[in-house]
C-alpha positions in Angstrom: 0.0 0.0 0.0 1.6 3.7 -0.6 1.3 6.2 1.5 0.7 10.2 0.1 1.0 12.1 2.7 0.2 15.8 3.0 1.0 18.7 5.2 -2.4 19.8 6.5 -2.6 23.8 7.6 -4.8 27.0 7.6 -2.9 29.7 8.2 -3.5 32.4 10.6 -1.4 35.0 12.0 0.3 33.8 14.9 -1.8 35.2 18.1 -0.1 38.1 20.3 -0.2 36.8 23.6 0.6 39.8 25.8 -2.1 42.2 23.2 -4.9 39.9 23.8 -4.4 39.6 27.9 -4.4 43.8 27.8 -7.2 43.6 25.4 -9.0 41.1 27.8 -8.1 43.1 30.9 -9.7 46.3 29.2 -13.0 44.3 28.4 -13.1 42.6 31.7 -12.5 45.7 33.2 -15.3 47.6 31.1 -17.6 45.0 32.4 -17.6 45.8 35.8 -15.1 42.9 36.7 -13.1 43.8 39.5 -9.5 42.0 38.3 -7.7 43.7 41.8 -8.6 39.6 44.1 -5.8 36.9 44.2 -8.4 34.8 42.1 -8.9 37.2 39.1 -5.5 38.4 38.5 -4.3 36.4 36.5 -7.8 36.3 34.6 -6.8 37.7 31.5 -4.1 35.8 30.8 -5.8 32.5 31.2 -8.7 33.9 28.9 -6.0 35.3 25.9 -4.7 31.7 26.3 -7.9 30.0 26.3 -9.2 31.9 23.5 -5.8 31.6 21.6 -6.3 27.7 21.7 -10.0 27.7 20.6 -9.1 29.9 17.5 -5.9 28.6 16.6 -6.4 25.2 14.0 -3.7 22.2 15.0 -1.6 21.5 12.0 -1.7 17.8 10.6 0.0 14.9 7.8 -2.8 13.8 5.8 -2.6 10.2 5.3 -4.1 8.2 2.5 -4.1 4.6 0.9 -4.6 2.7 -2.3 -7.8 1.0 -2.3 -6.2 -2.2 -2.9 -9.0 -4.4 -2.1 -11.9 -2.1 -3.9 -13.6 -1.2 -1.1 -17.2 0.5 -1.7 -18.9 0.4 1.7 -19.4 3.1 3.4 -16.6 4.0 6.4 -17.8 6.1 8.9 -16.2 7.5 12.4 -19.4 8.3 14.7 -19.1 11.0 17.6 -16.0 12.7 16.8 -15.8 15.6 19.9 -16.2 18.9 18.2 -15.8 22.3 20.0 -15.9 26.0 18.0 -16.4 29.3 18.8 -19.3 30.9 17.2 -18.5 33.8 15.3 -21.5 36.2 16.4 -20.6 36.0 20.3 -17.6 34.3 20.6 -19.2 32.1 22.7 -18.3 28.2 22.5 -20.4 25.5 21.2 -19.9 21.5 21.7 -20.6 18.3 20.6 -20.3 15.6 18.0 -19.4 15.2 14.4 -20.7 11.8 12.4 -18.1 12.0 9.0 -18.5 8.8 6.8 -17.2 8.3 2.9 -18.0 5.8 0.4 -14.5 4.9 -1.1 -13.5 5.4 -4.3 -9.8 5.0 -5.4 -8.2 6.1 -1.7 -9.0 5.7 1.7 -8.0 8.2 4.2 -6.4 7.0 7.8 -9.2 6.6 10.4 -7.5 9.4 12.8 -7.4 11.9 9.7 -11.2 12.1 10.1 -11.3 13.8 12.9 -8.2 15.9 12.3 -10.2 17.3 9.2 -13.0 17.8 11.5 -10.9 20.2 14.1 -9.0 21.8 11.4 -12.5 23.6 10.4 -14.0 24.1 14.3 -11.0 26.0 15.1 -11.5 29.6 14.9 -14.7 31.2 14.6 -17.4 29.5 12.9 -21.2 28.8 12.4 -22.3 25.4 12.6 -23.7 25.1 8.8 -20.6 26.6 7.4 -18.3 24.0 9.4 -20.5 20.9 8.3 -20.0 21.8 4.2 -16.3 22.6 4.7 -15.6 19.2 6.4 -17.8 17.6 3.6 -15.9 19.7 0.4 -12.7 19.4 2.0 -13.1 15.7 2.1 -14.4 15.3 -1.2 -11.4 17.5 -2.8 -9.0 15.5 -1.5 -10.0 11.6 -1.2 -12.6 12.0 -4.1 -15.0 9.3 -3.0 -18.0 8.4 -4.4 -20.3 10.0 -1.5 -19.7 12.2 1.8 -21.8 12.8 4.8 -21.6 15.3 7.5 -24.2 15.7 10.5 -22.6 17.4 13.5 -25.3 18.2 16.4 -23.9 20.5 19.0 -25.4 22.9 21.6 -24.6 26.4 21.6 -23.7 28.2 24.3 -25.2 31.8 22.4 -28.7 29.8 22.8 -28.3 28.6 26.0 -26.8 31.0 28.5 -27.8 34.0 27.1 -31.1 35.1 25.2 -33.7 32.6 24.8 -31.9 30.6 27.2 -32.9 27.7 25.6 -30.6 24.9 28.1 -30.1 21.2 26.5 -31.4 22.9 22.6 -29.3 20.8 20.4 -28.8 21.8 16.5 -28.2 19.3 13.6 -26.7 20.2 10.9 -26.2 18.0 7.7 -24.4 17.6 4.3 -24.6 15.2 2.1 -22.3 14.7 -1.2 -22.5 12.2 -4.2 -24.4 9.0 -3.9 -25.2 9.4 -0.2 -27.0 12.4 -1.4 -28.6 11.1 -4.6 -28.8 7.3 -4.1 -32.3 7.2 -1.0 -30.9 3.5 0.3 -27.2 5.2 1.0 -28.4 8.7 2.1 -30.5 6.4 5.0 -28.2 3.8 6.0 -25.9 7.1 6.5 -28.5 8.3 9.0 -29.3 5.1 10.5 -25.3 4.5 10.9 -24.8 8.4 12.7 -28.0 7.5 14.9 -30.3 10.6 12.7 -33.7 9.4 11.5 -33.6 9.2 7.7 -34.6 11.9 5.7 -36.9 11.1 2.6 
C-alpha cells in the first residue's frame, strides 16, 4: 500500500499573547469585573490563552491509501468531539461530528477524520458553514464516491444567554455524491450516525 501524505494547515497569523491579555483586561475591566482579588489576576491571561487555543487550527500529515482491495462500503467515524467558537458572540459550542465516505480510489487514515473535522472548528465559525467545509474538504482531496456530515452541538449563544434555551441541540447535515442522490445510501448514513432518515 503507498502512502501520500500531505502537510495539513490554515494559516493564521500567529496570536499576540501579551495584546490579547491587555485587550481582555480592558474588556473585563469595562464589564464591571473587579480584576484587583488573588483569584482574578491572572484572569486575562488565562482567557487570551484559552481563546488563543479555541481559534488557533492544529496542523496535521494527511494520510491516505490505495484501495487495494476495492472497497465500496461506506466508512464512517461516529461522535467525533467537536468544540468551535461561534463567530457572532464568541461564545463556545460542543458536541459531536458523524463523518463517513464511500470509497473510491483512496481511503484516508481513520484518525485523519477527525483531524479534518478540528481543522475547520477552530477559529470562529457557524455550525452550517463547518458541516460543508468538512464535507468539500473531504471530497477534494479523497474524491470518493459520496460524503456525509451531520454534527449536532449545543450552543452556548442559545443557552446562557437570550432565549436561554438549556439542553437545545442543533443538527446540521451535508450530504455529497451517492449518499445524497442514491435514497438507500443517504439512509443507511442516518441510520449509521444515529439521525432518523430523511426522505
Amino acid at each position: 500500500m503507498s502512502v501520500t501524505p500531505l502537510r495539513v494547515t490554515r494559516k493564521r497569523p500567529r496570536p499576540d499573547l501579551p495584546a490579547a491579555e491587555q485587550a481582555a483586561a480592558a474588556l473585563l475591566t469595562a464589564l464591571g469585573v473587579d480584576l484587583g482579588s488573588d483569584s482574578l489576576a491572572d484572569t486575562p491571561g488565562r482567557m487570551a490563552r484559552a481563546y488563543a487555543e479555541l481559534l488557533t487550527p492544529r496542523e496535521f500529515r494527511l494520510t491516505t491509501f490505495d484501495n487495494d482491495e476495492g472497497y465500496d462500503e461506506l466508512v464512517m467515524a461516529r461522535s467525533i468531539p467537536i468544540r468551535s467558537v461561534c463567530e457572532h458572540h464568541l461564545l463556545p459550542f460542543v458536541g459531536v461530528a458523524h463523518v463517513g465516505y464511500l470509497p473510491g480510489d483512496r481511503i484516508l487514515g481513520l484518525s485523519k477524520l477527525a483531524r479534518v473535522v478540528e481543522l475547520f472548528a477552530n477559529g470562529p465559525q457557524v455550525q452550517e458553514r463547518l458541516t460543508k467545509q468538512i464535507a468539500d474538504w473531504l471530497t477534494l482531496h479523497l474524491q470518493p464516491t459520496g460524503v456525509g456530515v451531520v454534527i449536532e452541538a449545543e450552543h452556548l449563544c442559545m443557552t446562557l444567554r437570550g432565549v436561554q434555551a438549556v439542553g437545545a441541540r442543533t443538527i446540521t447535515s451535508t450530504l455529497l455524491g451517492t449518499l445524497r442522490e442514491d435514497p438507500r445510501s443517504r439512509a443507511e448514513f442516518f441510520t449509521l450516525a444515529g439521525i432518523s432518515p430523511r426522505t
